[in-house]
N, C-alpha and C positions, 0 to 999 in steps of 0.2 A: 404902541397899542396893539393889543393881539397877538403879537408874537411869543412863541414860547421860545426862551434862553437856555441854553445848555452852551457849557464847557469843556471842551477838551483840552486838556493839558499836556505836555511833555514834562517827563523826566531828565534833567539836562544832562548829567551825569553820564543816563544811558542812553538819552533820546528814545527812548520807547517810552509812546503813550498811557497815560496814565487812565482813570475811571473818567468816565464823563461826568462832570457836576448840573447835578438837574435843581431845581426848585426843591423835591420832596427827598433830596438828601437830607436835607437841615432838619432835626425833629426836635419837638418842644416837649412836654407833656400839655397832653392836654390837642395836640395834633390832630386835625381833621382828615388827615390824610385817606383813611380805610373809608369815610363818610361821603366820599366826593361824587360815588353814584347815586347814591342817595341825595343830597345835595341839588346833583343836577336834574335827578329827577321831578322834584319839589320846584325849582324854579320853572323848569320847559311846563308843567303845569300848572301854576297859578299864575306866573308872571311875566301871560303873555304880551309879546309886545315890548316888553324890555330891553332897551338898548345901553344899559349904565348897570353894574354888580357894584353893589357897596361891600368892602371888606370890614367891617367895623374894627373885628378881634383877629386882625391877620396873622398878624404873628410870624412863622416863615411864609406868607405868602401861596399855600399849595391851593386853600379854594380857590383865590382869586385866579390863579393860572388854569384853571377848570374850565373859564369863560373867554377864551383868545376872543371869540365871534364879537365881545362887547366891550364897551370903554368901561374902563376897570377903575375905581375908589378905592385905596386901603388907607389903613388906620392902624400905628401901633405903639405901644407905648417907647418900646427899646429905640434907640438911633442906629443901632445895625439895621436892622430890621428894616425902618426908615430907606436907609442906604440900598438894599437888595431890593427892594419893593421898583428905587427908581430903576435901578441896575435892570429890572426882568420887566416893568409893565409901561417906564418913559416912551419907549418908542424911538429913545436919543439911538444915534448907529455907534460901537464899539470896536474897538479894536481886538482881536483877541490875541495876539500876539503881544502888544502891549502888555494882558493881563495874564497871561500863561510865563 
């Protein structure tokens, strides 16, 4: 919870690192990505006091990675989706070597 996740990769071949994989690589249409000031802006003023972001329509996940400071909710229809949502917002610890 609250943490934000990124990956570094290696390239085995050449062992030079590859791009880092963030949360707002992944794009849908329909992506809230560009909206996420706005967004925060809107929340830090009406809803004060809030300690829980509900993601209803998460999708890749990029609002809800907007709120590290709060226990995070998402929702999504896809089962990837599902899968990265636990991968970046569980809080479970990782191995990255395992997954590189």
């Amino acid at each position: 919870m609250g943490k934000k996740a990124s990956l570094a990769c290696v390239d085995n071949d050449s062992e030079k690192p590859l791009a880092t994989f963030q949360i707002n690589n992944r794009r849908y249409l329909g992506n809230k990505y560009k909206l996420l000031s706005e967004i925060r802006r809107i929340v830090k003023e009406r809803c004060l006091g809030a300690h829980t972001f509900l993601d209803i329509f998460a999708g890749t996940g990029s609002v809800a990675s907007a709120f590290p400071e709060m226990r995070i909710l998402t929702n999504d229809i896809l089962y990837s989706n599902y899968i990265t949502h636990i991968a970046w917002f569980s809080g479970e610890s990782y191995s990255a070597e395992k997954i590189a």
